[in-house]
VEXDREN-2710 file (C-alpha; in Angstrom, 1 decimal):
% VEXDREN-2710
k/r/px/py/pz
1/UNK/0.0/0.0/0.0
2/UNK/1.1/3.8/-0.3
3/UNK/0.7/6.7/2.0
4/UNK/-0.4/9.9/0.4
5/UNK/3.0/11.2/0.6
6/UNK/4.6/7.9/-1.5
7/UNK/1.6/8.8/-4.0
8/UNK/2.6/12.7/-4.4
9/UNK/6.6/11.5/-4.7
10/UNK/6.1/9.0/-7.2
11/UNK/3.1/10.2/-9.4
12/UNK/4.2/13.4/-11.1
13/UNK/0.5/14.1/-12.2
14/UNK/-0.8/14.5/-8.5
15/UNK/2.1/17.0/-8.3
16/UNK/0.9/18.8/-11.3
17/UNK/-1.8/21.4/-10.0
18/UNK/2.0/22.2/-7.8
19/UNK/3.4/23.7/-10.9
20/UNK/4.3/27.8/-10.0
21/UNK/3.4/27.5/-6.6
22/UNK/5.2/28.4/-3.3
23/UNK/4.3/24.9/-1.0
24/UNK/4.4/24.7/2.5
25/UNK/5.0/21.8/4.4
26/UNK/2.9/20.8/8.0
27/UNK/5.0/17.6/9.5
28/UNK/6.3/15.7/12.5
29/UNK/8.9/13.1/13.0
30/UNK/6.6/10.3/11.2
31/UNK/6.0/12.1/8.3
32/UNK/8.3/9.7/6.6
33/UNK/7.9/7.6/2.9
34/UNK/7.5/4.1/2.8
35/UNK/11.5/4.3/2.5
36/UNK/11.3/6.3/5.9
37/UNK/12.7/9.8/3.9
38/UNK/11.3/12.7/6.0
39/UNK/8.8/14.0/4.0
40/UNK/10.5/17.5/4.3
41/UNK/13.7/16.0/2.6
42/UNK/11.9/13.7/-0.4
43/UNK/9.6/17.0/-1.0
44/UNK/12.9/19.1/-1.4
45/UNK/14.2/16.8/-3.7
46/UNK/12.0/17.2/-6.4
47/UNK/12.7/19.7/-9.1
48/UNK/8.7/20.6/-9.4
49/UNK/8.6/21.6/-6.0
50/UNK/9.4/25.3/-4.8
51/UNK/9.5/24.4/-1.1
52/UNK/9.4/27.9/0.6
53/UNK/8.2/27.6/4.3
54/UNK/7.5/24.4/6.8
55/UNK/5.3/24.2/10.2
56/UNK/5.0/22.1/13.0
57/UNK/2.0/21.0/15.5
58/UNK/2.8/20.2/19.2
59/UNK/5.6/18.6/20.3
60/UNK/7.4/20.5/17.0
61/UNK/8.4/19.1/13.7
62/UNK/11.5/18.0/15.4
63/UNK/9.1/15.9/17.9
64/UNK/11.9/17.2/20.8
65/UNK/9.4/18.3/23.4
66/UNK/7.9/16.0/25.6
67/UNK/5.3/16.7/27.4
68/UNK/1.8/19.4/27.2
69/UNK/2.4/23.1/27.2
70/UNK/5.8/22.4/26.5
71/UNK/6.4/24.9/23.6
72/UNK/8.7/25.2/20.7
73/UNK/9.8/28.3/18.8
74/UNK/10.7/29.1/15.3
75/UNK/13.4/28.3/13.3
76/UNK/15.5/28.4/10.2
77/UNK/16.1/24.6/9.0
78/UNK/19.6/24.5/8.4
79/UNK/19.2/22.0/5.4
80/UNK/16.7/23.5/3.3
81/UNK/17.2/27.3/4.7
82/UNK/13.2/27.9/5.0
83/UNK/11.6/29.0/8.0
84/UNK/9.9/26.7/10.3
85/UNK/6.9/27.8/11.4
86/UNK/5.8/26.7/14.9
87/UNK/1.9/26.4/15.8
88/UNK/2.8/25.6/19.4
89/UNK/4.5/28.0/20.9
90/UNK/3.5/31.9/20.5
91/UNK/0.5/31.1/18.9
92/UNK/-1.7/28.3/18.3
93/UNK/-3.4/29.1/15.0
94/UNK/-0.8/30.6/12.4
95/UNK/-0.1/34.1/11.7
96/UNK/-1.1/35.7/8.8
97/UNK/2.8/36.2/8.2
98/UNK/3.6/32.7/8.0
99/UNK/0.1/32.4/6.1
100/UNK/1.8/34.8/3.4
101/UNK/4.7/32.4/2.5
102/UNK/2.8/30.0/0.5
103/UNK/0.2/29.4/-1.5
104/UNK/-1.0/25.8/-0.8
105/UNK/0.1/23.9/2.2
106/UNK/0.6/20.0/2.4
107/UNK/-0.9/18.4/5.8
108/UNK/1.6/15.4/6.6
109/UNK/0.7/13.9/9.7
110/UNK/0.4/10.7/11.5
111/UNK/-3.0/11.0/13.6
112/UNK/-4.2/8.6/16.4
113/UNK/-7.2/8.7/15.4
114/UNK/-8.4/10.4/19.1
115/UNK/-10.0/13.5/19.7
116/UNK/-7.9/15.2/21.9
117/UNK/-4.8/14.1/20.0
118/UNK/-4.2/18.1/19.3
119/UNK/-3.3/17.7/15.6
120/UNK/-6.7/17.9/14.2
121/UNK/-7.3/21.3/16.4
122/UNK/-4.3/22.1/14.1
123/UNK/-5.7/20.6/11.1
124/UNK/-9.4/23.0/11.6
125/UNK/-6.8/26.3/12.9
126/UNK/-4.8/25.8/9.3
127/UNK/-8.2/25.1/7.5
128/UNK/-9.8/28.4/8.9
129/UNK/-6.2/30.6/8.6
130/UNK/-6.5/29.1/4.5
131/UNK/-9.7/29.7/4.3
132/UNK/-9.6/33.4/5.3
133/UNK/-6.3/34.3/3.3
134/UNK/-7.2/32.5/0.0
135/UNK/-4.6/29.4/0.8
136/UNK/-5.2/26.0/-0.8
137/UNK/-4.8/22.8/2.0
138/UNK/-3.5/19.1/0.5
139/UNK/-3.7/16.5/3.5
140/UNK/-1.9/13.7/2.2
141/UNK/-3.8/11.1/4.0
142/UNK/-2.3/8.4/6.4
143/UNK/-3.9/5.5/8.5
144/UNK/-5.5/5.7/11.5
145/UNK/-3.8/2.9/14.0
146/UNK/-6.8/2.5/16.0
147/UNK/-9.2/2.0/13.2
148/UNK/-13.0/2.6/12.4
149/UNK/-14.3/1.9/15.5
150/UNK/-16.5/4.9/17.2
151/UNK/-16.4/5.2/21.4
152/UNK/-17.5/8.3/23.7
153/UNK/-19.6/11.1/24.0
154/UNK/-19.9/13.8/22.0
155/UNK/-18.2/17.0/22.9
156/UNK/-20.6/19.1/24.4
157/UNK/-21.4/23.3/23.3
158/UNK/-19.0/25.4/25.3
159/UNK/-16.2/23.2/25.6
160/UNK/-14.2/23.4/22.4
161/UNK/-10.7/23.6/23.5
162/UNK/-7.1/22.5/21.7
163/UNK/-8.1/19.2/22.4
164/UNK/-11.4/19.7/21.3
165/UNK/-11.7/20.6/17.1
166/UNK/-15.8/19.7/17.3
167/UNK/-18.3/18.4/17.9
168/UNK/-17.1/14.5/17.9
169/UNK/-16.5/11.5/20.4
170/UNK/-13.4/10.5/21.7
171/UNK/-12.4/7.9/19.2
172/UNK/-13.8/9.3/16.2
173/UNK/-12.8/6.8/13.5
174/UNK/-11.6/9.1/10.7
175/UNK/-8.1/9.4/9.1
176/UNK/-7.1/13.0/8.7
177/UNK/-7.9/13.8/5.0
178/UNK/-11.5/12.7/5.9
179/UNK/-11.5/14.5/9.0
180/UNK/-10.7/17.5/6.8
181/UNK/-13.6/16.9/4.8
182/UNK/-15.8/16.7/8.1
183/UNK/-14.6/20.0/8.9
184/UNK/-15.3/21.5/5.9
185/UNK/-18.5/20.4/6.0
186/UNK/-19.5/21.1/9.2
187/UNK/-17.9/24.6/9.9
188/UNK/-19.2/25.8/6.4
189/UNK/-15.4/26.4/5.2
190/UNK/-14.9/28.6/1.9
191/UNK/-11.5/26.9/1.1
192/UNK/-9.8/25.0/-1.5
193/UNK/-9.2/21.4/0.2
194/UNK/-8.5/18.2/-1.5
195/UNK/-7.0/14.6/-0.3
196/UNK/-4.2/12.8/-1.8
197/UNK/-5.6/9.4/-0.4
198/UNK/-3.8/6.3/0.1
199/UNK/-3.6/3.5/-1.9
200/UNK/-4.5/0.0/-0.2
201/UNK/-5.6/1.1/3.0
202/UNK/-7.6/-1.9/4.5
203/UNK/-9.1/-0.2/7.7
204/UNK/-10.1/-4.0/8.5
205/UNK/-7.8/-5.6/7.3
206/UNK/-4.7/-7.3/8.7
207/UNK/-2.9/-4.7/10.9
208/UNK/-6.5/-3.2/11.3
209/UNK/-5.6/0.1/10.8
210/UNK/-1.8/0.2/10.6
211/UNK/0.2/-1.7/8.1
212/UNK/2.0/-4.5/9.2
213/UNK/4.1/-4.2/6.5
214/UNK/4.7/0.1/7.7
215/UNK/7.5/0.5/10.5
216/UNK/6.1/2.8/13.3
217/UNK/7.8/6.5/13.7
218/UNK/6.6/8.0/16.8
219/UNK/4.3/11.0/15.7
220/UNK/5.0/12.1/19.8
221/UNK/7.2/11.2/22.0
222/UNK/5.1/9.2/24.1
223/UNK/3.4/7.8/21.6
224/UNK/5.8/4.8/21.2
225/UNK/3.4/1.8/19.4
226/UNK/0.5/0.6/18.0
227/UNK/-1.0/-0.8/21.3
228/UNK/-0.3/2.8/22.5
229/UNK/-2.4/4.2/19.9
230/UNK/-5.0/1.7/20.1
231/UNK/-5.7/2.3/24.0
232/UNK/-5.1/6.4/24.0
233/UNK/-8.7/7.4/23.6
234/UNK/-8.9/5.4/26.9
235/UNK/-5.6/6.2/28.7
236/UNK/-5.6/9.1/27.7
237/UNK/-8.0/10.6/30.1
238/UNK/-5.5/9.8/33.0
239/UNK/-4.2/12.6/31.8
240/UNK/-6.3/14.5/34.0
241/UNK/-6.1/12.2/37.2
242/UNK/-3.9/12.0/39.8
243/UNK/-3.1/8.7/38.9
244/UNK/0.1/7.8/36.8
245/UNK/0.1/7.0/32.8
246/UNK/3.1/5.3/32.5
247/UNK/5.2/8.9/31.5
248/UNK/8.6/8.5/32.9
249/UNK/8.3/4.3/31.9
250/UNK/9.6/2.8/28.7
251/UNK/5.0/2.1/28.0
252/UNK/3.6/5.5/28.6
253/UNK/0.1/5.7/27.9
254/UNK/-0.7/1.7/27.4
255/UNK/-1.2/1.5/31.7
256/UNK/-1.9/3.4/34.7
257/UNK/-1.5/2.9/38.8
258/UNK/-0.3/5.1/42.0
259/UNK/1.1/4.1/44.8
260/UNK/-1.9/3.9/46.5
261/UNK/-4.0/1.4/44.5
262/UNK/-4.2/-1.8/44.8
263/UNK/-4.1/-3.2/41.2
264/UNK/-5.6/-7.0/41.7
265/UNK/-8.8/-5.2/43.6
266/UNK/-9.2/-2.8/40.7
267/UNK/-9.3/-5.5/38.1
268/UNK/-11.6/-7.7/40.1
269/UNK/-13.9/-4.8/40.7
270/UNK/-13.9/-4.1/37.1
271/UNK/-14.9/-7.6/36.1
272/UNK/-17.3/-7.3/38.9
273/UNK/-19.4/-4.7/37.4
274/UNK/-18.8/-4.4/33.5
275/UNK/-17.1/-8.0/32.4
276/UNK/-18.6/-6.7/28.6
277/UNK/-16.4/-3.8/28.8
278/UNK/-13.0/-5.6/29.6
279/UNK/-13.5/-7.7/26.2
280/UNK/-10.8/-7.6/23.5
281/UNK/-7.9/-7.3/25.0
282/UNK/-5.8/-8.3/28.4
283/UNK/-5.5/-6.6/31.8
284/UNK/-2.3/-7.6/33.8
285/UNK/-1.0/-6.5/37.5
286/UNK/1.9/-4.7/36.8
287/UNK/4.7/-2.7/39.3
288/UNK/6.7/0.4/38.0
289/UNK/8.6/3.5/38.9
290/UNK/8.7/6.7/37.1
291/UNK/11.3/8.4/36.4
292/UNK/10.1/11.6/35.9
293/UNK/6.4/13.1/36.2
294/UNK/3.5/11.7/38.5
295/UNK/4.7/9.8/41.2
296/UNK/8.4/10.2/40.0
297/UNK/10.7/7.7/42.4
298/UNK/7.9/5.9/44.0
299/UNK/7.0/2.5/43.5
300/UNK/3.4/2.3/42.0
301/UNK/0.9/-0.9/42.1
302/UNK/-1.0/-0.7/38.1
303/UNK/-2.3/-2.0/35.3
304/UNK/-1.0/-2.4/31.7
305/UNK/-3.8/-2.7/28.4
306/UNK/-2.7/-5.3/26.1
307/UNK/-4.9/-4.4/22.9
308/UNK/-2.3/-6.9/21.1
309/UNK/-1.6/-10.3/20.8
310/UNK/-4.3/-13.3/20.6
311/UNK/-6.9/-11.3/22.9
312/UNK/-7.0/-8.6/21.1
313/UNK/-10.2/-8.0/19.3
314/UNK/-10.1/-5.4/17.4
315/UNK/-14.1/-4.6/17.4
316/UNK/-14.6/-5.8/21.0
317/UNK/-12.2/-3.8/22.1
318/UNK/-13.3/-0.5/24.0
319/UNK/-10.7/1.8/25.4
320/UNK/-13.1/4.5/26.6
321/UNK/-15.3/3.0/28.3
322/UNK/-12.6/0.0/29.9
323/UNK/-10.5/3.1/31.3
324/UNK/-13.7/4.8/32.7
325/UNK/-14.5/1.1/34.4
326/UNK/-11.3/1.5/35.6
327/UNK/-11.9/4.9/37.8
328/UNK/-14.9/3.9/38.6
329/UNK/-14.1/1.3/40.3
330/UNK/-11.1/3.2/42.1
331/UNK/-14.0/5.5/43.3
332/UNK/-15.9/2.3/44.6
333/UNK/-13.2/0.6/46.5
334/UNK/-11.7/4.1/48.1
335/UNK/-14.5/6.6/48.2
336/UNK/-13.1/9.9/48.4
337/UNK/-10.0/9.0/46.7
338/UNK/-8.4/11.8/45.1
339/UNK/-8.6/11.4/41.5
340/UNK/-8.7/14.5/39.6
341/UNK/-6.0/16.5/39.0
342/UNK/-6.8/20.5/39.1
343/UNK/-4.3/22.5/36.7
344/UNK/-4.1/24.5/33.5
345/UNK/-4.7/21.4/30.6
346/UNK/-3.4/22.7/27.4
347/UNK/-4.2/26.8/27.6
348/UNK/-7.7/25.8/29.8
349/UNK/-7.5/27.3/33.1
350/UNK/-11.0/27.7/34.4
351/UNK/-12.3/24.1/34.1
352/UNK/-11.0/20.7/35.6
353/UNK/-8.9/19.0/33.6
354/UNK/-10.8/15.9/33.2
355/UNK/-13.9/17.6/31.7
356/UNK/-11.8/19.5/29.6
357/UNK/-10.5/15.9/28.0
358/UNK/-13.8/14.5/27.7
359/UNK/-15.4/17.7/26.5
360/UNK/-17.8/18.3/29.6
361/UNK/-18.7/16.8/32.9
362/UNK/-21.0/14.2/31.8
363/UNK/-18.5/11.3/32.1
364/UNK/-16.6/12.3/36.1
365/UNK/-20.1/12.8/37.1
366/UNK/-20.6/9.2/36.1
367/UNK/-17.6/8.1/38.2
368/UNK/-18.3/10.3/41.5
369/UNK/-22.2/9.0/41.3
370/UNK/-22.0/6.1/43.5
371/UNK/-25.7/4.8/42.3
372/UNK/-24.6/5.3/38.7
373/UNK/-24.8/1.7/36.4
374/UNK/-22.8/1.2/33.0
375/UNK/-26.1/1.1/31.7
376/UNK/-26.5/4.6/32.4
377/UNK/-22.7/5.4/30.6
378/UNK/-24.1/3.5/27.8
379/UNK/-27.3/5.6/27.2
380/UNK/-25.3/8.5/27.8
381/UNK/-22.5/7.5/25.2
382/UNK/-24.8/5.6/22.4
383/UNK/-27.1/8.3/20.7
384/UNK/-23.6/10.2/20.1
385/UNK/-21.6/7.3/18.3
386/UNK/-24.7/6.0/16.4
387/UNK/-25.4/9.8/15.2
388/UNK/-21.5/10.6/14.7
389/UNK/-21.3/7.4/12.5
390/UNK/-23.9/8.7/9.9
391/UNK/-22.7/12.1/9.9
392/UNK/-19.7/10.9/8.9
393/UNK/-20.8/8.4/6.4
394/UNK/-20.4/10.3/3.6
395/UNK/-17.0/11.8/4.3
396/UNK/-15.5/8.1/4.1
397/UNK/-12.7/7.7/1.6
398/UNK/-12.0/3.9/2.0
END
């Protein structure tokens, strides 16, 4: 199969429309070909390209920074003497200065296919910016790891926020050149947008969702595999706990624990109250010790998500709603434990963390109410994938 950046390298015709153009590049460290050439170098390469001006999301096109809020600045890339444009650090949504150095911008970026994964906040910000100064935007398309499957509640009105583009559930399903058509769509965007698809992407297929025959670049830092992406629109909400994600081990963001917990209790309570939500992969008792962040230098008691191997099934598996399970029943076996973390979450400083994540307060006031079934998550979650899944329909490109 071929990403959209193989296609653009190899088939002079997509590059045609290119011809007298100043191009702009938005990347990461896994925008790469199938021959794992930095998009930024094969693009440069080729004699029909003017490349005039590069950006890069959170975490920079470098991918140097590691955690959120940690900002990067501009630069002058020493190889191909064009400025690198950061929309993570001074600003969020680009300037109309860095606006004015091209005329169409390519969208390279590995997506996890998770709503608060911040690159599709960048992805609406540079549709809007192109939109209002007359710019033409190319996504050339990639997978998404964790596949078509659809899990969480919709963001609610009011609590857009960087990692919150829209209206959409946690695990949305969509790989970024249909996500651009989405937005499009749905924010009633004037702008000159096309998709330079892949070629033999099986979303079911073997791999189901990432290539087995693909080697996996880190599109972040911590975002170091495919179980990784595959549990992140679950683990990713610890985020805004007081409980450890696994930053500072070598599997950050596949498990969670404190020093506190006791890990055999929390997967007995799980299996206790929601066995349906635990199916499709393996939970196992694990013991770790950051090195840096939460809990840095203390031993912690946890759990680590296998979403790989013989368990895993890819359909059956639920991240969301398993890693909810999972602080619920924490809340049930310690009430009163601490659990949410109050601090600024990525430029939000007036709301808890947690809500901020999960787009509102629907899903921490399902953990804190004692009385409250999965039944009740269920009904609360359901309407929003079944009416996310046929908006989306017809933005579908494979």
């Amino acid at each position: 199969m071929k990403f959209g950046i193989d296609r653009l390298v190899e088939e002079a015709e997509l590059r045609r429309p290119l011809a007298g153009k100043r191009v702009a590049l938005l990347a990461h460290p896994a925008s790469v070909t199938g021959d794992l050439v930095h998009s930024l170098d094969a693009l440069s390469a080729l004699d029909d390209i003017n490349l005039t001006a590069a950006f890069g999301p959170q975490h920079g096109l470098r991918g140097d920074k590691q955690d959120n809020m940690i900002e990067t600045e501009d630069f002058m890339d020493p190889v191909h003497n064009i400025p690198v444009f950061s929309l993570y650090g001074e600003v969020r949504r680009p300037t109309a200065q860095s606006m004015a150095t091209f005329d169409v911008i390519l969208i390279d970026l590995q997506d996890l296919g998770c709503r608060i994964y911040t690159f599709i906040t960048t992805l609406r910000y540079m549709l809007e910016a192109a939109a209002e100064h007359g710019k033409a935007v190319w996504v050339l398309d990639r997978p998404n790891p964790a596949g078509r499957p659809i899990e969480g509640t919709l963001l609610e009105e009011g609590w857009e926020s960087f990692v919150g583009a829209g209206p959409m559930p946690m695990r949305h399903g969509l790989t970024m050149g249909e996500m651009g058509q989405w937005m499009v769509s749905h924010f009633g965007l004037d702008v000159d947008y096309r998709v330079i698809a892949m070629q033999g992407w099986q979303p079911d297929g073997a791999g189901f969702g990432w290539p087995q025959d693909r080697i996996w670049i880190n599109p972040s830092p911590n975002a170091a595999n495919v179980n990784m992406a595959r549990a992140y629109a679950g683990t990713v909400m610890l985020e805004g706990t007081t409980l450890s994600e696994g930053r500072g081990t070598t599997r950050p963001l596949e498990l969670f624990g404190a020093p506190d917990i006791d890990a055999r209790a929390v997967i007995a309570e799980m299996q206790r109250m929601a066995p349906q939500w635990l199916a499709g992969c393996v939970l196992r008792e694990i013991w770790f010790e950051p090195t840096f962040h939460k809990h840095q230098g203390q031993l912690c008691n946890g759990v680590q998500i296998h979403a790989e191997g013989r368990a895993y099934d890819h359909h059956a598996f639920r991240p969301w709603r398993l890693q909810a399970l999972a602080l619920k029943a924490i809340a049930c076996l310690s009430p009163g434990y601490d659990l949410w973390r109050d601090f600024p979450y990525e430029y939000e400083e007036d709301k808890l963390a947690f809500d901020v994540i999960n787009g509102g307060p629907v899903l921490r006031q399902w953990i804190e109410d004692s009385s409250a079934t999965p039944g009740d998550l269920d009904a609360a979650a359901e309407p929003g994938e079944q009416a996310w899944a046929k908006t989306v329909e017809g933005h579908l490109l494979y």
